[in-house]
C-alpha positions in Angstrom: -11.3 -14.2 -18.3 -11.0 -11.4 -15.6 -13.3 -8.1 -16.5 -11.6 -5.1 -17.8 -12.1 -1.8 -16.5 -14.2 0.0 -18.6 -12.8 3.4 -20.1 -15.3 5.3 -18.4 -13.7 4.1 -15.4 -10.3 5.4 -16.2 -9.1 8.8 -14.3 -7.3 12.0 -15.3 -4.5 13.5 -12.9 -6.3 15.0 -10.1 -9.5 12.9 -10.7 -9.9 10.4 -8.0 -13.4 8.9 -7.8 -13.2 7.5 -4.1 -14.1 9.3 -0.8 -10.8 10.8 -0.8 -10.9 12.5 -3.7 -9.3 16.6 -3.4 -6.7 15.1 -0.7 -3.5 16.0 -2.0 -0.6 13.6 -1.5 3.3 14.4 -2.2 5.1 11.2 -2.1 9.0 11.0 -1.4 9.5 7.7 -3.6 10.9 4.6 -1.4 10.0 1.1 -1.2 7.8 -1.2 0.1 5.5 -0.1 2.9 5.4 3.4 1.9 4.7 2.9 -1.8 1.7 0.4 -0.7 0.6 3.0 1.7 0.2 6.1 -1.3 -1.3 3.4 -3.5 -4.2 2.4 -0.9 -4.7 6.4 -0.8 -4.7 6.7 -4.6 -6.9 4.1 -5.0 -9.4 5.9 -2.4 -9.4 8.9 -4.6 -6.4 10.9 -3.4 -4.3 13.1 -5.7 -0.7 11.4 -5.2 2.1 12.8 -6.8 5.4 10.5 -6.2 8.6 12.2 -6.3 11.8 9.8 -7.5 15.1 10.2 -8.0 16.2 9.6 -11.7 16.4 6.1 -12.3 14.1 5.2 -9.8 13.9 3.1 -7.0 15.7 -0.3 -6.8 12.6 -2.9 -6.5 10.3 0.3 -7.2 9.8 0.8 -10.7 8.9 -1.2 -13.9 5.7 -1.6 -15.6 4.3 -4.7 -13.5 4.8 -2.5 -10.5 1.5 -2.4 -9.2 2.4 -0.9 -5.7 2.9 2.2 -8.0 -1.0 2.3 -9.5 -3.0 5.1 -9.1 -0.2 8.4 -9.0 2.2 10.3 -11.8 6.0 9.6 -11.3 7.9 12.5 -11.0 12.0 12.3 -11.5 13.5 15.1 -9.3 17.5 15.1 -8.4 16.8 16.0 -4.7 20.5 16.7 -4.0 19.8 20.0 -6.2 18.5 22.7 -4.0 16.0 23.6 -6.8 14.9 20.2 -6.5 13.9 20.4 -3.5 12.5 24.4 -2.9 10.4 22.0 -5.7 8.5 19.4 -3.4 8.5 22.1 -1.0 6.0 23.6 -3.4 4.2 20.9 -3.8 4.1 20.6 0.0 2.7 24.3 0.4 -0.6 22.9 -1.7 -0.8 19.7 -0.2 -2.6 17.6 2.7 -0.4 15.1 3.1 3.9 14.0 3.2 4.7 10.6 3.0 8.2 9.5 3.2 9.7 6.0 4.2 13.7 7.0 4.4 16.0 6.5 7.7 15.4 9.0 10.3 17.0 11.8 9.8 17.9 11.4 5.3 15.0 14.0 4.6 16.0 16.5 7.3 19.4 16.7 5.5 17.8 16.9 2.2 15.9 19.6 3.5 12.7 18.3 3.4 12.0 17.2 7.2 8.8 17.7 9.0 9.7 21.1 10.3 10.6 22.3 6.4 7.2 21.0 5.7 5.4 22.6 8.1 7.3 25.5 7.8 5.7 26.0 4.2 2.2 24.3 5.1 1.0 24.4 8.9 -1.7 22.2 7.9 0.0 19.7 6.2 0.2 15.7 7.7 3.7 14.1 7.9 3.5 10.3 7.5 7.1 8.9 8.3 7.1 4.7 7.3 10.2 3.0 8.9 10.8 -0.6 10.1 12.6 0.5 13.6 10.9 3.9 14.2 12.2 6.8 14.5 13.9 6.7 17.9 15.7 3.5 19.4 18.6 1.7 19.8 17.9 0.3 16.3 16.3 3.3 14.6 19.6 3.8 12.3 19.8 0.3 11.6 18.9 -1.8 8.2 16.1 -4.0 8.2 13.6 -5.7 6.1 10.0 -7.1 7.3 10.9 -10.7 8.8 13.6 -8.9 11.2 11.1 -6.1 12.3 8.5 -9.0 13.1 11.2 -11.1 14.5 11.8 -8.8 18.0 8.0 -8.7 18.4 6.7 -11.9 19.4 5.1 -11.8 15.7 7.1 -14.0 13.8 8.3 -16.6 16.7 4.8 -18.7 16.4 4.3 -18.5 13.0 3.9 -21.9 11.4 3.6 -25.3 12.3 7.0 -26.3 12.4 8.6 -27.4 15.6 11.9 -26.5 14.6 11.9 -23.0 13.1 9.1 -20.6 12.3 7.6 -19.7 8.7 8.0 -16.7 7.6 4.7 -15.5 5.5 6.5 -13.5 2.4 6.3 -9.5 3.8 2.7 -9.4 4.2 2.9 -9.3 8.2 5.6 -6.7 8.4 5.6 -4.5 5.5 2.1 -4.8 4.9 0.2 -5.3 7.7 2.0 -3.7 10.5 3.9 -0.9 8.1 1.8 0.5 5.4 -1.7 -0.2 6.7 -0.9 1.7 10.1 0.6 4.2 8.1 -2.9 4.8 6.6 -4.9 4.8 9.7 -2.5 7.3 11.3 -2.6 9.7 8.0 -6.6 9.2 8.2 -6.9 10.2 11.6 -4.4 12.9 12.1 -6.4 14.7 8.7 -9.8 14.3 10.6 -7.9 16.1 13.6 -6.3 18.9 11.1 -10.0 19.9 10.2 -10.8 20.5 13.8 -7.1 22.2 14.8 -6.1 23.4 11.6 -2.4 22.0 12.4 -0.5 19.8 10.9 1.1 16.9 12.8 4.3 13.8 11.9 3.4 10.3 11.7 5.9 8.2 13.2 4.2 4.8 11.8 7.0 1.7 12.5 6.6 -1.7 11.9 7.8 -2.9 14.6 4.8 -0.8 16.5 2.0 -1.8 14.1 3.1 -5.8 13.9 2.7 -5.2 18.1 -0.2 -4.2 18.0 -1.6 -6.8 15.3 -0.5 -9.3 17.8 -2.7 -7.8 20.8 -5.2 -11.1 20.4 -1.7 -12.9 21.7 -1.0 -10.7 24.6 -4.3 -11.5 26.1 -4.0 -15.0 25.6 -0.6 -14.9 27.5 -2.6 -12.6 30.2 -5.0 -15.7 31.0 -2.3 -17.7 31.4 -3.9 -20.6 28.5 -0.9 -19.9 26.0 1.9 -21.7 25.1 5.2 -20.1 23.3 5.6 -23.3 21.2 4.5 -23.4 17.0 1.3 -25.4 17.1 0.2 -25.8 20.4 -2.4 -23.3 20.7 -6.2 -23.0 19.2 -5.5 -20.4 16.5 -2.0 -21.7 15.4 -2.4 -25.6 14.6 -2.3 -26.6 17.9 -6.6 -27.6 17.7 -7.0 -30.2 15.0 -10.2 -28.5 14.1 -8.2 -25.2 12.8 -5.6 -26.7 10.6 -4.4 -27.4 7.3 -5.0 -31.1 5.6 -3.3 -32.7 2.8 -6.2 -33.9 -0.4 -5.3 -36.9 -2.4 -3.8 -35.0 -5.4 -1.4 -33.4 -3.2 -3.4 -29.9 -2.7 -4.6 -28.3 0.8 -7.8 -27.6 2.4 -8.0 -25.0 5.5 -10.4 -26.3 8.1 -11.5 -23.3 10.7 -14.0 -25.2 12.0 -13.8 -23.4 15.4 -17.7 -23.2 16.7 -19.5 -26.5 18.2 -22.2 -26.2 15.6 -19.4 -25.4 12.3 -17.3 -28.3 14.5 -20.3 -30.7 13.8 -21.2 -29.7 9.8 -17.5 -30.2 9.5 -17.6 -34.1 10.9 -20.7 -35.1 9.4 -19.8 -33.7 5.9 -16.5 -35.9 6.0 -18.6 -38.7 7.1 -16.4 -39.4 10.6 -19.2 -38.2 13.1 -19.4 -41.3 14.6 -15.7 -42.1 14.5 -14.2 -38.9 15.4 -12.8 -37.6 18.5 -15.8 -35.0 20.4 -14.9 -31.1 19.5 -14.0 -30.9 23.5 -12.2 -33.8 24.1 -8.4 -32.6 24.6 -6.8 -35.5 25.6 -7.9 -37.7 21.9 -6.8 -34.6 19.6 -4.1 -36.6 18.2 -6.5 -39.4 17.0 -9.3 -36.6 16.3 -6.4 -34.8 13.9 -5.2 -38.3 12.6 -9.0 -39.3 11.3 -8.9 -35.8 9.8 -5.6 -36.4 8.0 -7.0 -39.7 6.6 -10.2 -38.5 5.3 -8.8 -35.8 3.7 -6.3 -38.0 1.6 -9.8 -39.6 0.5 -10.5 -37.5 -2.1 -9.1 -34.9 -4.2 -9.1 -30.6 -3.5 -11.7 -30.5 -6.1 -14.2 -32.8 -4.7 -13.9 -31.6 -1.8 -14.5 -28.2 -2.6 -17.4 -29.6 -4.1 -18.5 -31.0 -1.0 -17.6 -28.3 1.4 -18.1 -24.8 -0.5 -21.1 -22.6 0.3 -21.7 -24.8 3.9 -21.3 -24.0 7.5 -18.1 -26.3 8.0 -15.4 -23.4 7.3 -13.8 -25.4 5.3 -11.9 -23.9 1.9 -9.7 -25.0 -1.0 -5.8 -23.6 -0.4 -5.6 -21.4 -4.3 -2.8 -20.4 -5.6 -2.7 -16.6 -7.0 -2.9 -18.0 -10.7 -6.6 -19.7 -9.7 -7.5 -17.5 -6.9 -8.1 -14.8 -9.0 -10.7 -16.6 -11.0 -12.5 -18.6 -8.0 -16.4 -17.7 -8.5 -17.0 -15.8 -5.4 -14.1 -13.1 -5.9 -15.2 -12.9 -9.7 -18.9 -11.9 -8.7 -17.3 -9.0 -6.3 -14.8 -8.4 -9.0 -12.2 -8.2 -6.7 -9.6 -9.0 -9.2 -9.7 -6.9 -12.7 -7.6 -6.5 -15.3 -6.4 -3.1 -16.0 -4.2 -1.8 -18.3 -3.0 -5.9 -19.8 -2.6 -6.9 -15.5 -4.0 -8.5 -13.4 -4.1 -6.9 -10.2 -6.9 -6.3 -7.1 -9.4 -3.4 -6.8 -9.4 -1.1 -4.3 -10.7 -2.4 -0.8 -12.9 -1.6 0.5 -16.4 -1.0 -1.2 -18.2 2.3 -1.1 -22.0 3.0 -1.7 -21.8 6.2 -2.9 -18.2 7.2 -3.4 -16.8 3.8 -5.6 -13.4 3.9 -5.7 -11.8 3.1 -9.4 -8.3 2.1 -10.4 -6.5 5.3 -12.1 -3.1 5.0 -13.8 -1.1 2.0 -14.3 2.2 1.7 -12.8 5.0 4.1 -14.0 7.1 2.0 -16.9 10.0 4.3 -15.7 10.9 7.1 -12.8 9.8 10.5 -14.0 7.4 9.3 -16.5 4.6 11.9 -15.9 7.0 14.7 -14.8 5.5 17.5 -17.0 2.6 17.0 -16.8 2.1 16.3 -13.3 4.3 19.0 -12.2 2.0 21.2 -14.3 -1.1 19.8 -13.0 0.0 20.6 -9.6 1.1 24.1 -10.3 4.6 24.7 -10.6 6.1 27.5 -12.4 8.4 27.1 -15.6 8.5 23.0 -15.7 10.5 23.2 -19.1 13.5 25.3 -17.8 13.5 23.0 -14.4 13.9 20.2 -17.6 16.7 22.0 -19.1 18.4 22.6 -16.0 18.7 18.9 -15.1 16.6 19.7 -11.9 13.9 17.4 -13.3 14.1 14.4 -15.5 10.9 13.6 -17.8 11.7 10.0 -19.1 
């Protein structure tokens, strides 16, 4: 059983524990990227409020949502002027704009960069997209595995001569989208504090998954890399960073990439006199066959047995059902469960400002739309109710 958060640990509107707590966040609800970029900030203590339509966002919404944690949802029908002089409200209080539309669908909303910094000078303008906002592509649909695709990304991943393997959205979305996002909206507040002026984000995958991949442009540079799937020493192609089959069918990862982690590795398993040396390139075939036999030895749990807390860099492949109860990530209490789900705390730690989880996930779009248009300080929220401006669910 996974520890609950504790009430004490449960946050008001507004009352962020982590070290961003008083930044204030208005986010123009899409999917994906940009919702996993405001919940990273909410769970640092920001004051998100996230602006949907009514009804929501498709793949947005629903209870189990946890990319929504940590904000109110707000239903606003943006195509209403109302609506929108609204969030531009909210923007004349606020630190921060994050919006993850095509370029170009809030400037005909009315709600650009230059409304918002028409009404706030100061405020930061994160704009999430897959293409960016110039380009041949830039008005194009696209989802994560096409973004990583044109990028070199997504060509070597796997071990698969044939075709590549894609790794869910985590590269795209994820890594190159919503945790560049973050950086940029970090650093361009630090540089508002100095300036005073506000400034737009133009965060794109297809940019962020580029840079992730710099460790392969300098590998290309020194002329050692090969543009086939499993042929080089981080991708499969070394026998000693690889994945092996256990006798019940389960995986172990081996990164046993150092001489002296090559060496625990080999006597552990029992094959240090048999094996292939760490440096011998022309036996890695045989060197990865003797692996791929030992390994069908014994079962995952044995093994883990055998190889867990050592200097061999060898783990146990977990699914997410037993990840989240593995020993080591239930002392750090990296997984919790909060409000009846399961779900990761935020990362990372902090000494003195802890970060806490705050809301669950909206059950519906405009959920908290009285109260958290109160909280924030706009004027007459029941007759923008009764007016159909805004929808509280």
């Amino acid at each position: 059983m996974l520890p609950p958060m504790s009430d004490e640990n449960k946050i008001e509107l507004g009352r962020g524990t982590g070290p961003l707590r008083g930044v204030k966040v208005v986010e123009i609800a899409g999917i994906g990227p940009g919702p996993h970029a405001c919940m990273i900030l909410a769970d640092l203590g920001a004051d998100v409020i996230r602006v949907e339509r009514p009804g929501g966002q498709m793949l947005a919404g629903g209870a189990t949502m946890t990319l929504n944690r940590g904000r109110p949802s707000v239903a606003l029908d943006l195509k209403n002027p109302e609506a929108v002089a609204t969030v531009l409200e909210l923007v004349r209080g606020a630190d921060v704009v994050v919006e993850g539309m095509r370029p170009g669908v809030t400037e005909r909303l009315g709600l650009g960069p230059e409304d918002c910094l028409a009404v706030n000078p100061r405020v930061v303008y994160g704009r999430m997209t897959g293409w960016g906002q110039h380009g041949p592509l830039a008005q194009a649909a696209g989802h994560d595995m096409n973004y990583i695709a044109i990028t070199g990304a997504l060509h070597m991943m796997g071990q698969t001569p044939d075709r590549p393997q894609f790794p869910a959205n985590l590269v795209g979305d994820f890594g190159g989208g919503s945790t560049y996002l973050v950086i940029g909206i970090l650093a361009a507040l630090l540089e508002a504090r100095v300036s005073g002026q506000g400034q737009v984000i133009d965060a794109a995958i297809v940019d962020g998954t580029a840079h992730l991949n710099a460790m392969t442009a300098a590998f290309a540079a020194s002329g050692g890399y090969r543009e086939e799937r499993g042929a080089n020493l981080l991708d499969g192609g070394a026998p000693f960073y690889d994945i092996y089959e256990t006798a019940d069918g389960r995986h172990m990862s081996v990164g046993a990439l150092e001489p002296q982690f090559f060496d625990t590795l080999v006597t552990l398993l029992g094959v240090k006199d048999t094996c292939p040396g760490q440096g011998d390139l022309d036996r890695y075939d045989e060197m990865r066959a003797v692996l791929t036999a030992t390994f069908k030895q014994r079962t995952q749990a044995e093994w883990v047995q055998l190889f867990e807390g050592t200097d061999a860099c060898v783990a146990g492949i977990l699914p997410f059902s037993e990840a989240v109860h593995h020993p080591h990530l239930v002392a750090r209490g990296t997984f919790v469960e909060h409000e009846g789900m399961v779900q990761p705390q935020p990362a990372p730690r902090f000494s003195r400002t802890e970060a806490t989880l705050g809301l669950p996930p909206s059950a519906m779009a405009g959920q908290h739309t009285r109260d958290a248009l109160t909280a924030w300080g706009i004027a007459d929220v029941d007759g923008l109710l009764d007016r159909g401006v805004a929808v509280q669910t």
